[in-house]
mmJSON file of the N, C-alpha and C atoms, coordinates in Angstrom:
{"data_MODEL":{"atom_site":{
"group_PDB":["ATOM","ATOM","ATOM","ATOM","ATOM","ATOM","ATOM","ATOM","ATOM","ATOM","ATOM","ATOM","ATOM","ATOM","ATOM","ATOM","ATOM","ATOM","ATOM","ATOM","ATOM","ATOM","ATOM","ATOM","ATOM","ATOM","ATOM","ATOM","ATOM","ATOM","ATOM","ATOM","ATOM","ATOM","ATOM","ATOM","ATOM","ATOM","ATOM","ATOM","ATOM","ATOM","ATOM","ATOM","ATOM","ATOM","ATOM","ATOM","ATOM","ATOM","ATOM","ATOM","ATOM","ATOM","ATOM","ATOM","ATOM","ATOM","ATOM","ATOM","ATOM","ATOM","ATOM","ATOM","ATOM","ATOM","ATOM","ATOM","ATOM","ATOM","ATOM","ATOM","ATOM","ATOM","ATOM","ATOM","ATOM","ATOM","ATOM","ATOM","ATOM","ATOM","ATOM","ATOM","ATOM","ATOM","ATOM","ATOM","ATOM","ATOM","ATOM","ATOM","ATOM","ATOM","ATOM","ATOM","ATOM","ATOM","ATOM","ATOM","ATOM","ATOM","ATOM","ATOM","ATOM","ATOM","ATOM","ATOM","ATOM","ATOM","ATOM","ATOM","ATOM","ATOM","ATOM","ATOM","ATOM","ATOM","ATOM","ATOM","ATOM","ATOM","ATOM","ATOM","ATOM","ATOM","ATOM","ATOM","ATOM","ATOM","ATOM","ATOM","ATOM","ATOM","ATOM","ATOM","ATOM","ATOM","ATOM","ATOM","ATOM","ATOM","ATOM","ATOM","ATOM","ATOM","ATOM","ATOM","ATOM","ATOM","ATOM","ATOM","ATOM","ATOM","ATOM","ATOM","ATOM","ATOM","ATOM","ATOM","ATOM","ATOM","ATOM","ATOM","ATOM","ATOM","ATOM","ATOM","ATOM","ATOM","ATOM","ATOM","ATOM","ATOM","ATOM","ATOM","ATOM","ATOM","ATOM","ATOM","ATOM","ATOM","ATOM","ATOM","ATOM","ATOM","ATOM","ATOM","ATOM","ATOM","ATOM","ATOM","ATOM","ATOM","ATOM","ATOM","ATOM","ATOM","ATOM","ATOM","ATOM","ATOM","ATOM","ATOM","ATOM","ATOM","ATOM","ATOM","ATOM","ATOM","ATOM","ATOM","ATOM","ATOM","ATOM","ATOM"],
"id":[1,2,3,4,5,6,7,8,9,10,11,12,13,14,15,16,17,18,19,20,21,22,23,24,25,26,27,28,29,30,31,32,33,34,35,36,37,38,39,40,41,42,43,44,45,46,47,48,49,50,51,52,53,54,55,56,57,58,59,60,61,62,63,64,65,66,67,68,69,70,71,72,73,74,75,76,77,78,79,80,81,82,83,84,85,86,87,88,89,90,91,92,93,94,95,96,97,98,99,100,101,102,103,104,105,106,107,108,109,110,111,112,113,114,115,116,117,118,119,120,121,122,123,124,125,126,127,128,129,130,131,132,133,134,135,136,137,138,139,140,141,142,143,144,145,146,147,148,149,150,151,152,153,154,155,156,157,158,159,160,161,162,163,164,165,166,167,168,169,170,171,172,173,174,175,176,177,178,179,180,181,182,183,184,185,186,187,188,189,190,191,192,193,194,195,196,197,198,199,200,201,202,203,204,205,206,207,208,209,210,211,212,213,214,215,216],
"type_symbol":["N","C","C","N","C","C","N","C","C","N","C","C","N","C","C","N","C","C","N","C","C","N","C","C","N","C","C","N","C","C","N","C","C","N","C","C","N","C","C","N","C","C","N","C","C","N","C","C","N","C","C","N","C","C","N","C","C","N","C","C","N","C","C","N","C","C","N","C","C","N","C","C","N","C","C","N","C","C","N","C","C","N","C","C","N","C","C","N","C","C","N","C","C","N","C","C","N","C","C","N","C","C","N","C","C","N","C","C","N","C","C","N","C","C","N","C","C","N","C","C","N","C","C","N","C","C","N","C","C","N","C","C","N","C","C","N","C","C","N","C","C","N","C","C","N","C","C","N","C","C","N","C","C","N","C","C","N","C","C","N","C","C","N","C","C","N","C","C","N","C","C","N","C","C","N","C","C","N","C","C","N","C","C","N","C","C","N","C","C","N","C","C","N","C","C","N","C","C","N","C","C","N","C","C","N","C","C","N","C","C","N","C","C","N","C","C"],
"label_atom_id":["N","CA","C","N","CA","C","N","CA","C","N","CA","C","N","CA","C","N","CA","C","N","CA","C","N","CA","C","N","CA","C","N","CA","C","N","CA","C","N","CA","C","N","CA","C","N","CA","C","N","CA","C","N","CA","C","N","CA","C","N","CA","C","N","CA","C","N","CA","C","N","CA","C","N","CA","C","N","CA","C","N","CA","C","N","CA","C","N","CA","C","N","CA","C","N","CA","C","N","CA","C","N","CA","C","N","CA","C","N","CA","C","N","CA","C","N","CA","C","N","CA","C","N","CA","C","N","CA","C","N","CA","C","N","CA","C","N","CA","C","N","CA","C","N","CA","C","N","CA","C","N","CA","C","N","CA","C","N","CA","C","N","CA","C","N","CA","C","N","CA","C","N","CA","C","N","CA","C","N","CA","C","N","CA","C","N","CA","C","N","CA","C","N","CA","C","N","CA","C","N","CA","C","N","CA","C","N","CA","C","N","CA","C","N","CA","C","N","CA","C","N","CA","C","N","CA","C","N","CA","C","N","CA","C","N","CA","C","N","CA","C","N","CA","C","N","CA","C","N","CA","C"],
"label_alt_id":[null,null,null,null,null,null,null,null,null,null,null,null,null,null,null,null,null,null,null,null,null,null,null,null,null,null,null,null,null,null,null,null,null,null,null,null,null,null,null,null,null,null,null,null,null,null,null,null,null,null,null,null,null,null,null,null,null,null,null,null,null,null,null,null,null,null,null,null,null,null,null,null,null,null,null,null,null,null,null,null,null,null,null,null,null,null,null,null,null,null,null,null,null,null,null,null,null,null,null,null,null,null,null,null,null,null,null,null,null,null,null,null,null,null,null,null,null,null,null,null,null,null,null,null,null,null,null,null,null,null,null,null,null,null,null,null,null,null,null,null,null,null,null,null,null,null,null,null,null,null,null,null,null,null,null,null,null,null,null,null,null,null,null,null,null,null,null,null,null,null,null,null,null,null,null,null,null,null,null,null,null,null,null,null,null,null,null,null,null,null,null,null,null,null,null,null,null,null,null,null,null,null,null,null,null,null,null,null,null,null,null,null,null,null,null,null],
"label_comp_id":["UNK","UNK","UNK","UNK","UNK","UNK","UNK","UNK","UNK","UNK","UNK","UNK","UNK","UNK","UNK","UNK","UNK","UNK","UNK","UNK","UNK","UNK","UNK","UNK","UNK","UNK","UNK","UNK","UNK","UNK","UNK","UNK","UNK","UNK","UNK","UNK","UNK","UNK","UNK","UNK","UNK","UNK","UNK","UNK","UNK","UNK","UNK","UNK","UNK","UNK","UNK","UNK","UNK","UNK","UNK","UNK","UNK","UNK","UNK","UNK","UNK","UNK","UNK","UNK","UNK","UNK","UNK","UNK","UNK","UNK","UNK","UNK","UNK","UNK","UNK","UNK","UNK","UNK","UNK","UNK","UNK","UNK","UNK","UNK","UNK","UNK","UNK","UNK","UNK","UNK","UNK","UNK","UNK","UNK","UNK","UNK","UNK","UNK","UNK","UNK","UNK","UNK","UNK","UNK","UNK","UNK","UNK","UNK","UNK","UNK","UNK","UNK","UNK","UNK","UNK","UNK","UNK","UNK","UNK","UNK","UNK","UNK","UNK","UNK","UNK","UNK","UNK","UNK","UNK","UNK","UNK","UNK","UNK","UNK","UNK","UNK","UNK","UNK","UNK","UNK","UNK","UNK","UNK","UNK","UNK","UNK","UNK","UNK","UNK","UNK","UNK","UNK","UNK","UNK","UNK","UNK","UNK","UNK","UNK","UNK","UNK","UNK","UNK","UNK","UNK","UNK","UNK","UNK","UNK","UNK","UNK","UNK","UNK","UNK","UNK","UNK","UNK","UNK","UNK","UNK","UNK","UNK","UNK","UNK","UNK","UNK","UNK","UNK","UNK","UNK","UNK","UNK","UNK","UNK","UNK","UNK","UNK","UNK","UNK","UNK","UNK","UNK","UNK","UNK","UNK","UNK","UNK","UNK","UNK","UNK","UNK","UNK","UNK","UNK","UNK","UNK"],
"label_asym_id":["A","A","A","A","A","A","A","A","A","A","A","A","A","A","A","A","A","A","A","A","A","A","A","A","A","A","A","A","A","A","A","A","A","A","A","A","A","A","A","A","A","A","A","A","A","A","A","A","A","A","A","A","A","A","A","A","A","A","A","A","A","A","A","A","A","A","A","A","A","A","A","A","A","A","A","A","A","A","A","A","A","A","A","A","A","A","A","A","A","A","A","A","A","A","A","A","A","A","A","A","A","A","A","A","A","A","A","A","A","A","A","A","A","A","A","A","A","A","A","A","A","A","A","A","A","A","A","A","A","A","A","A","A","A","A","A","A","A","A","A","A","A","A","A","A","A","A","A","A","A","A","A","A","A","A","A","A","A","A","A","A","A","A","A","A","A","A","A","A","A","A","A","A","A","A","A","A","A","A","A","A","A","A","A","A","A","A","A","A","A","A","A","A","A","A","A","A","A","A","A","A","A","A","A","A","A","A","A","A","A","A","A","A","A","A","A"],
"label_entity_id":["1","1","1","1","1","1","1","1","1","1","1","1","1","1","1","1","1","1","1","1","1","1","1","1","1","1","1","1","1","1","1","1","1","1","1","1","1","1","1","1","1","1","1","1","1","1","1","1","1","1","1","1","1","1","1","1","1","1","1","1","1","1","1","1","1","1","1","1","1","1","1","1","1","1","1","1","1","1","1","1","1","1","1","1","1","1","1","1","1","1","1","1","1","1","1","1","1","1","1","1","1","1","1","1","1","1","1","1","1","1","1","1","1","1","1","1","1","1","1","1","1","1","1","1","1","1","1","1","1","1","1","1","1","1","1","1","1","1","1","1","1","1","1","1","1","1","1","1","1","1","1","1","1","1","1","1","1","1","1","1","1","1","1","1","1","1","1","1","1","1","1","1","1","1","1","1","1","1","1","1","1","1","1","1","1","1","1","1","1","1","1","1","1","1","1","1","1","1","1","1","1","1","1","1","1","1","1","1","1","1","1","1","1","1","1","1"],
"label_seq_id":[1,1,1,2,2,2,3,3,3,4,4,4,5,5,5,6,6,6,7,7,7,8,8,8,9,9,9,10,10,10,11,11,11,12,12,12,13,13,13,14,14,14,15,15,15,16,16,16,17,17,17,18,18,18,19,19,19,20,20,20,21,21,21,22,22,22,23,23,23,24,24,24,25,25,25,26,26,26,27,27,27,28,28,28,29,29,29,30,30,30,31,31,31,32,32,32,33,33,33,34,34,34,35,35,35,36,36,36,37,37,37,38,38,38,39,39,39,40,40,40,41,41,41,42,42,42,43,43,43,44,44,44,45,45,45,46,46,46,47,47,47,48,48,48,49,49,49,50,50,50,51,51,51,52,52,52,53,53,53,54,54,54,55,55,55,56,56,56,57,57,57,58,58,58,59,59,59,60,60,60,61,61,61,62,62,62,63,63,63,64,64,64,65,65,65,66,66,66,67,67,67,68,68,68,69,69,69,70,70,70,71,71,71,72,72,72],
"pdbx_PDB_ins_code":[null,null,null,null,null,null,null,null,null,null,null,null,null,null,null,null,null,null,null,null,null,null,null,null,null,null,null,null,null,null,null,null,null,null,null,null,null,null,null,null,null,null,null,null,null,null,null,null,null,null,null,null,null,null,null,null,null,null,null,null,null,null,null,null,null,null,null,null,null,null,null,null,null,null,null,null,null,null,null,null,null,null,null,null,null,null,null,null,null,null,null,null,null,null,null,null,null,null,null,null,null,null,null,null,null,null,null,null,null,null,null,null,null,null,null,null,null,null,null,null,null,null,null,null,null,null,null,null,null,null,null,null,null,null,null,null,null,null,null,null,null,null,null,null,null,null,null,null,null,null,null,null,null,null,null,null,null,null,null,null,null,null,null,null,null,null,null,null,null,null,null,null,null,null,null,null,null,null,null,null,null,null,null,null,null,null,null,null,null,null,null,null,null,null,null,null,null,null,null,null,null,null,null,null,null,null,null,null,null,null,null,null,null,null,null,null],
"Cartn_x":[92.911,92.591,93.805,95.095,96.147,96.102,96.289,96.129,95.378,93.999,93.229,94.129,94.124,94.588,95.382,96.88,97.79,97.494,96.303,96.213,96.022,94.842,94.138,95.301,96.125,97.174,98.364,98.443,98.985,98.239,97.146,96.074,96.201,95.795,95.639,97.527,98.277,99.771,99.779,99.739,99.711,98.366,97.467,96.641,97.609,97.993,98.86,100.055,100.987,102.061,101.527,100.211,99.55,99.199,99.062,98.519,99.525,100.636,101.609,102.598,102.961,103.583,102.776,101.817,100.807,100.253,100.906,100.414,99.451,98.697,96.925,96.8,95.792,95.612,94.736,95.231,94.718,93.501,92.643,91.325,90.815,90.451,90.645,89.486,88.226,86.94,86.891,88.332,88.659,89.535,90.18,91.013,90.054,89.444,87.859,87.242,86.74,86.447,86.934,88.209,89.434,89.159,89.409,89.108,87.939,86.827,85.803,85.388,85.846,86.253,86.692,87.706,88.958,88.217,87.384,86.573,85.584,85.14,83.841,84.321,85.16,85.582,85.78,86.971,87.257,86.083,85.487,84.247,83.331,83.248,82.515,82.961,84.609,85.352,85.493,85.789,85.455,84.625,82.879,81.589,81.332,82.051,81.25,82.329,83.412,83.821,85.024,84.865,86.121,87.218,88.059,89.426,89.976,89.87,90.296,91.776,91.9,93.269,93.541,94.567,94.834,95.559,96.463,96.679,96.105,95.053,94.031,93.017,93.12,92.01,92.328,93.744,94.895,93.797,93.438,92.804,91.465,90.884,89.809,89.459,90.292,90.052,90.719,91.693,92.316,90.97,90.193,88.974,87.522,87.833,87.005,87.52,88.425,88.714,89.039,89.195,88.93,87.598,86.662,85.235,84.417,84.519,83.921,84.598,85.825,86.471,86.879,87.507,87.228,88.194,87.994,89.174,89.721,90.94,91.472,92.481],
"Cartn_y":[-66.876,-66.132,-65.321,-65.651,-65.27,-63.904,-63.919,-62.976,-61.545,-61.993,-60.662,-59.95,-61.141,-60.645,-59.548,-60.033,-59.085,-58.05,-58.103,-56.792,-56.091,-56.423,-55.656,-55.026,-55.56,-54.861,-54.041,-54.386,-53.613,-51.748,-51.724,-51.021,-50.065,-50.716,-49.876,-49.449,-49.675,-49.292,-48.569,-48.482,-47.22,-45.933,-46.08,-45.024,-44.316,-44.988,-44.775,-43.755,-44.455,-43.468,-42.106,-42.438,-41.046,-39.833,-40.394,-39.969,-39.076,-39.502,-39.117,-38.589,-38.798,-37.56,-36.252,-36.356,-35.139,-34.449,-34.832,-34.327,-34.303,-35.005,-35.47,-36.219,-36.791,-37.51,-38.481,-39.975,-41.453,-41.404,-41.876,-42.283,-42.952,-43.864,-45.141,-44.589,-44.199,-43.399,-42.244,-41.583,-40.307,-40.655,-41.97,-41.732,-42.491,-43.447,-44.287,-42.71,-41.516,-40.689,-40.349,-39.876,-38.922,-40.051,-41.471,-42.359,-42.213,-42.459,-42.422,-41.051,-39.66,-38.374,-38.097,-38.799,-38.688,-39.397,-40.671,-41.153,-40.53,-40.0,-39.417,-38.343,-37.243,-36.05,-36.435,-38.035,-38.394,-38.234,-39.432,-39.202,-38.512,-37.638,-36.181,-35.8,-35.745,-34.958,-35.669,-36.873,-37.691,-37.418,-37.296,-37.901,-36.251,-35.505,-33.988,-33.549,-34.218,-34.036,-32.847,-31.873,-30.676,-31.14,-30.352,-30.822,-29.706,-30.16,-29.16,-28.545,-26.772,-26.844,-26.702,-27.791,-28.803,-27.627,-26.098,-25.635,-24.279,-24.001,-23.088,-23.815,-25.283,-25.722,-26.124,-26.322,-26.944,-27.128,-25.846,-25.509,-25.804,-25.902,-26.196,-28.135,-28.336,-29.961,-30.262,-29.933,-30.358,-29.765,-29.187,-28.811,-29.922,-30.099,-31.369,-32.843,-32.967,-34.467,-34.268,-33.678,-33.493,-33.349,-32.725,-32.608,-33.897,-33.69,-34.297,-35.54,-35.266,-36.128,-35.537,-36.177,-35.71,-34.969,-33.856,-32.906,-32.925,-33.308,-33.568,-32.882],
"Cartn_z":[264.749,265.949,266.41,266.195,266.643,265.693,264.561,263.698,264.146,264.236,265.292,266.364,267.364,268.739,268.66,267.626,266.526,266.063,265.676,264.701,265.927,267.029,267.195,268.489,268.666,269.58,269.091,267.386,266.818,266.684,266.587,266.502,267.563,268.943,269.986,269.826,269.54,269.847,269.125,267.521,266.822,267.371,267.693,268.308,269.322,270.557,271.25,270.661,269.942,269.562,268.377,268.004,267.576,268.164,269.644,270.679,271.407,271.32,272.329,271.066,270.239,269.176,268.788,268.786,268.92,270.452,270.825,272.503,272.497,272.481,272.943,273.837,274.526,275.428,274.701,275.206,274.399,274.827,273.448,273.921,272.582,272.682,271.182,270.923,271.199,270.436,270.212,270.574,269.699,268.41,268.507,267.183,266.362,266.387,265.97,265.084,265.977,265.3,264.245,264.399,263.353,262.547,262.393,261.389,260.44,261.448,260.473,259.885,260.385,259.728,258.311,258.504,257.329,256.35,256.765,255.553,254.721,255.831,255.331,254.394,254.963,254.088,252.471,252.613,251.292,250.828,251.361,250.521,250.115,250.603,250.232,249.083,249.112,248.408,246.62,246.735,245.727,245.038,245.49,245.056,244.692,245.417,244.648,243.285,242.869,241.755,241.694,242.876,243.575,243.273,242.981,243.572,244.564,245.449,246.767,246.977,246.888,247.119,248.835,248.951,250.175,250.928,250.162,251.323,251.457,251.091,251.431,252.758,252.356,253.481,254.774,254.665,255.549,257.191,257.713,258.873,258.945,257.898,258.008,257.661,257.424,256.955,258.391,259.378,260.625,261.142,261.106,262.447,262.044,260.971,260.481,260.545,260.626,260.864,262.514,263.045,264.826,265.406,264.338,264.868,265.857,266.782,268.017,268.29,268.623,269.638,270.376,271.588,272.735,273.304,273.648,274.336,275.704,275.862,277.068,277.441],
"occupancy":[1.0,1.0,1.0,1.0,1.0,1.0,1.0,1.0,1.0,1.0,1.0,1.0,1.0,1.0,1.0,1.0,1.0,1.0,1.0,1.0,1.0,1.0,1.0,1.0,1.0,1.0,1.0,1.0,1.0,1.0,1.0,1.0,1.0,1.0,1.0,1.0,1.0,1.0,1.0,1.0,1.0,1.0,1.0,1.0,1.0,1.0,1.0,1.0,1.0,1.0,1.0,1.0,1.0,1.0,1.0,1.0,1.0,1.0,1.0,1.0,1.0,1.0,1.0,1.0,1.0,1.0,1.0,1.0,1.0,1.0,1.0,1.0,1.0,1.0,1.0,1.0,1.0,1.0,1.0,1.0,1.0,1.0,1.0,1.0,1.0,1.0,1.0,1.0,1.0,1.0,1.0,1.0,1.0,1.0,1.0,1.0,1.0,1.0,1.0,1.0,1.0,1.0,1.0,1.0,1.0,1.0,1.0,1.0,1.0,1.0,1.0,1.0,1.0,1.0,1.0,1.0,1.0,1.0,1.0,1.0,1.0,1.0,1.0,1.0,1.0,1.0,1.0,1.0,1.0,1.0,1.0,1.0,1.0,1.0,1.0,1.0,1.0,1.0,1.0,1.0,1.0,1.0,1.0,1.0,1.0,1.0,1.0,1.0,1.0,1.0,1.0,1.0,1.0,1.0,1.0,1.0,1.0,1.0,1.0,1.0,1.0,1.0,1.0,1.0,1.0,1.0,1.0,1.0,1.0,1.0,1.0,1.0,1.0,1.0,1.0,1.0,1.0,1.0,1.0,1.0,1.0,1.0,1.0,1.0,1.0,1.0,1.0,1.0,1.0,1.0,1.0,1.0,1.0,1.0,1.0,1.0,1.0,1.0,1.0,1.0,1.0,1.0,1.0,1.0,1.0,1.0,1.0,1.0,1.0,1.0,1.0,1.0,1.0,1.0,1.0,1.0],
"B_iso_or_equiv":[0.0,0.0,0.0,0.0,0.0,0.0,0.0,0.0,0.0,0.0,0.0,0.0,0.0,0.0,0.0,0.0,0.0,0.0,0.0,0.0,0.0,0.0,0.0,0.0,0.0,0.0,0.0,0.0,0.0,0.0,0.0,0.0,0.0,0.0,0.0,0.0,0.0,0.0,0.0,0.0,0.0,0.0,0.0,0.0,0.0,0.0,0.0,0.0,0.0,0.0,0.0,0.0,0.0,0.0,0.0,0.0,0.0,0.0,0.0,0.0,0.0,0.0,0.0,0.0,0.0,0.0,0.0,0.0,0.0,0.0,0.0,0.0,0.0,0.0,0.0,0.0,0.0,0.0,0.0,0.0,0.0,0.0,0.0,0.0,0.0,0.0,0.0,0.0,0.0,0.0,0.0,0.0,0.0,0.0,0.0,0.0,0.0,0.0,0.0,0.0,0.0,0.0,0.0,0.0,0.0,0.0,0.0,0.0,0.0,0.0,0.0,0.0,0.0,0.0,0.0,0.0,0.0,0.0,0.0,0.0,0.0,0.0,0.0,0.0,0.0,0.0,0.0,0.0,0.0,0.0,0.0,0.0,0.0,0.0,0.0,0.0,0.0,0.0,0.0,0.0,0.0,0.0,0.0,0.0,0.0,0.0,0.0,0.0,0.0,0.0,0.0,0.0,0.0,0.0,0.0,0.0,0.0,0.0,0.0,0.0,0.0,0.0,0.0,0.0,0.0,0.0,0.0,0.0,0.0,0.0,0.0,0.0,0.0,0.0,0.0,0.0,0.0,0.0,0.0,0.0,0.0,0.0,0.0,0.0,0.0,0.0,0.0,0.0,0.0,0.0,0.0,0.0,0.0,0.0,0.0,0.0,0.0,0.0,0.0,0.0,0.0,0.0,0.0,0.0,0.0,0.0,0.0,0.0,0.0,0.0,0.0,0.0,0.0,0.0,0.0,0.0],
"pdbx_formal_charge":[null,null,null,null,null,null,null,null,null,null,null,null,null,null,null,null,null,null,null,null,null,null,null,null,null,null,null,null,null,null,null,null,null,null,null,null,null,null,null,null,null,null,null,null,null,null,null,null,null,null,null,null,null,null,null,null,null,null,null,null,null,null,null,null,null,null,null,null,null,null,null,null,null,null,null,null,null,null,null,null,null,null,null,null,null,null,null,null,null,null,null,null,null,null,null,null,null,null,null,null,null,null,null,null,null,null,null,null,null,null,null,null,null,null,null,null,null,null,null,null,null,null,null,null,null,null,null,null,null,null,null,null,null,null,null,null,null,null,null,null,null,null,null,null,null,null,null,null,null,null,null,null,null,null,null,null,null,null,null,null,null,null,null,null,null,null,null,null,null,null,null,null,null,null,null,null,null,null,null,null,null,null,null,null,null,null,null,null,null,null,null,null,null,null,null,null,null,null,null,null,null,null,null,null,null,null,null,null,null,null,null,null,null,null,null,null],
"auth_seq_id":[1,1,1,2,2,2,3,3,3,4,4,4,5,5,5,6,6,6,7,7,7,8,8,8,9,9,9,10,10,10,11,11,11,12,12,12,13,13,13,14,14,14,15,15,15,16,16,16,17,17,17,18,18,18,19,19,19,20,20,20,21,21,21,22,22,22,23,23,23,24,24,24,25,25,25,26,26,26,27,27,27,28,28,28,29,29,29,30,30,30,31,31,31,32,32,32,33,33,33,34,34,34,35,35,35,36,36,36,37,37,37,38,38,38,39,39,39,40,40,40,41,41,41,42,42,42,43,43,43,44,44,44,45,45,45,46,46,46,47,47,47,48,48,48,49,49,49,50,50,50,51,51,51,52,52,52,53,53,53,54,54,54,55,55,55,56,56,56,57,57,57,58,58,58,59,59,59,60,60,60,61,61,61,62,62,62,63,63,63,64,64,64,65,65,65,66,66,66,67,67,67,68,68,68,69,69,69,70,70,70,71,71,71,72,72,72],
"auth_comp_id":["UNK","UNK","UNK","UNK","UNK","UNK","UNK","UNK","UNK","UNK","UNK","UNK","UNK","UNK","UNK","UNK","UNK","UNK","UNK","UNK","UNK","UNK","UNK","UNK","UNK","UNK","UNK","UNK","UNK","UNK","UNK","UNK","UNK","UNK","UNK","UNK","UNK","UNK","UNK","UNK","UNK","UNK","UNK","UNK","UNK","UNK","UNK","UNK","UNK","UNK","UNK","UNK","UNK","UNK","UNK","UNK","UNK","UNK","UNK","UNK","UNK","UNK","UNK","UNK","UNK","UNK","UNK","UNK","UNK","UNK","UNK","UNK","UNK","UNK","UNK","UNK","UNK","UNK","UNK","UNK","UNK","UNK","UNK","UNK","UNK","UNK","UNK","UNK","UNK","UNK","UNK","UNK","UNK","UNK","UNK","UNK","UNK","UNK","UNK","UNK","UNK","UNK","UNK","UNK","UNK","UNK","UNK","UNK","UNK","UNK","UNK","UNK","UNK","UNK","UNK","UNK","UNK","UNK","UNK","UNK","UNK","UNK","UNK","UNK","UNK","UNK","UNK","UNK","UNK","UNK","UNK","UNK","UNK","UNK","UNK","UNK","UNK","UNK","UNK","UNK","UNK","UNK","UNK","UNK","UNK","UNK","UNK","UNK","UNK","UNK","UNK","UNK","UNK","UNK","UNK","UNK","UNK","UNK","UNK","UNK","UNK","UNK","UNK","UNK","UNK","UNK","UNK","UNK","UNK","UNK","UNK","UNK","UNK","UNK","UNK","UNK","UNK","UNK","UNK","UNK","UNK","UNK","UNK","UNK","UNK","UNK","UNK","UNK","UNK","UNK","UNK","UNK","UNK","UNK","UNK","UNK","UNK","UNK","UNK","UNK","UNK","UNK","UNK","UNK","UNK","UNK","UNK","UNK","UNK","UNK","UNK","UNK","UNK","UNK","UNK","UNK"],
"auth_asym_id":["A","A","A","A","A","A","A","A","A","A","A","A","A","A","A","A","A","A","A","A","A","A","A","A","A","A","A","A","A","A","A","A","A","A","A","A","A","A","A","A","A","A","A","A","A","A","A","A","A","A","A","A","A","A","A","A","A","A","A","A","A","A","A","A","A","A","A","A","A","A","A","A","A","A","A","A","A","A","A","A","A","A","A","A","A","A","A","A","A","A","A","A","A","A","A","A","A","A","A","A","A","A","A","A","A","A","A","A","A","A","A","A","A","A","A","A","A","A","A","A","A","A","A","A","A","A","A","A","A","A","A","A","A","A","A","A","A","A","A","A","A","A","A","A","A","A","A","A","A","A","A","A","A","A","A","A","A","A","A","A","A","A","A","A","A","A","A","A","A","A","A","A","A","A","A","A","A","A","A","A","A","A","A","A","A","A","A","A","A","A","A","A","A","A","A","A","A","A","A","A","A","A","A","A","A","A","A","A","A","A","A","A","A","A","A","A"],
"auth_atom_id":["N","CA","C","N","CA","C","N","CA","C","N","CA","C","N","CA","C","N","CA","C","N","CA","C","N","CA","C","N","CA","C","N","CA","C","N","CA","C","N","CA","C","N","CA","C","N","CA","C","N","CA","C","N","CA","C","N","CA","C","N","CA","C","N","CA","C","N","CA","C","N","CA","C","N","CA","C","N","CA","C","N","CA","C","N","CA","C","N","CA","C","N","CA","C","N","CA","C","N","CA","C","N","CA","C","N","CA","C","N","CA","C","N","CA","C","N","CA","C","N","CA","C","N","CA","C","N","CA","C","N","CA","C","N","CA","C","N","CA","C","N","CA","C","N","CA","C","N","CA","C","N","CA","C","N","CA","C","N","CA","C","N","CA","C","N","CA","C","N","CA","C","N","CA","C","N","CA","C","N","CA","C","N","CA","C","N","CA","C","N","CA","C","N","CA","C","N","CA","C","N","CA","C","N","CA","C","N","CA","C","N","CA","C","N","CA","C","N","CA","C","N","CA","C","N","CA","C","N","CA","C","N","CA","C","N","CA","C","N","CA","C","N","CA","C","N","CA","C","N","CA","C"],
"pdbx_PDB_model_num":[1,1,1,1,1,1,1,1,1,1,1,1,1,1,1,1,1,1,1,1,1,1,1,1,1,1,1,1,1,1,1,1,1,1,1,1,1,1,1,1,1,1,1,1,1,1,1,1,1,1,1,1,1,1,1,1,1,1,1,1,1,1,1,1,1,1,1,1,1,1,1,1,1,1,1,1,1,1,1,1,1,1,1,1,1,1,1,1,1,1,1,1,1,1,1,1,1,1,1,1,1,1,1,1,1,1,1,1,1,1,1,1,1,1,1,1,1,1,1,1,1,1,1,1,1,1,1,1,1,1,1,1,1,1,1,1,1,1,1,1,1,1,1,1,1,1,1,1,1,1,1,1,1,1,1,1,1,1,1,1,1,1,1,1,1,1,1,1,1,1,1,1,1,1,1,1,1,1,1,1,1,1,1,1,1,1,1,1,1,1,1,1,1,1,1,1,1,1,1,1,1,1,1,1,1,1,1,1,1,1,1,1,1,1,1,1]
}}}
């Protein structure tokens, strides 16, 4: 049980200092988003066989892993 408690305060602390080196404003179901974002893209990106060049897309993969979290 101790272990959880740990993680899960390790967790909200790194969101936090994500939050505030990027000048954003904290909100744990905006970075929850960008998480499950970043997954999904992989996975897109994986399963369609592409190999994406990373700095042609640079802007467009940052407007997709931001897509609908929350603007403050």
């Amino acid at each position: 049980m101790n272990f959880n408690f740990n993680a899960s305060l390790a967790t909200a602390n790194l969101a936090k200092a994500y939050a505030i080196r990027n000048n954003k404003a904290f909100s744990m179901i905006s970075i929850k988003t960008m998480i499950h974002n970043v997954f999904l893209l992989q996975r897109f990106i994986a399963l369609s066989g592409i190999r994406p060049n990373k700095n042609l897309n640079d802007k467009l993969v940052k407007g997709l892993i931001e897509f609908a979290t929350i603007a403050a």
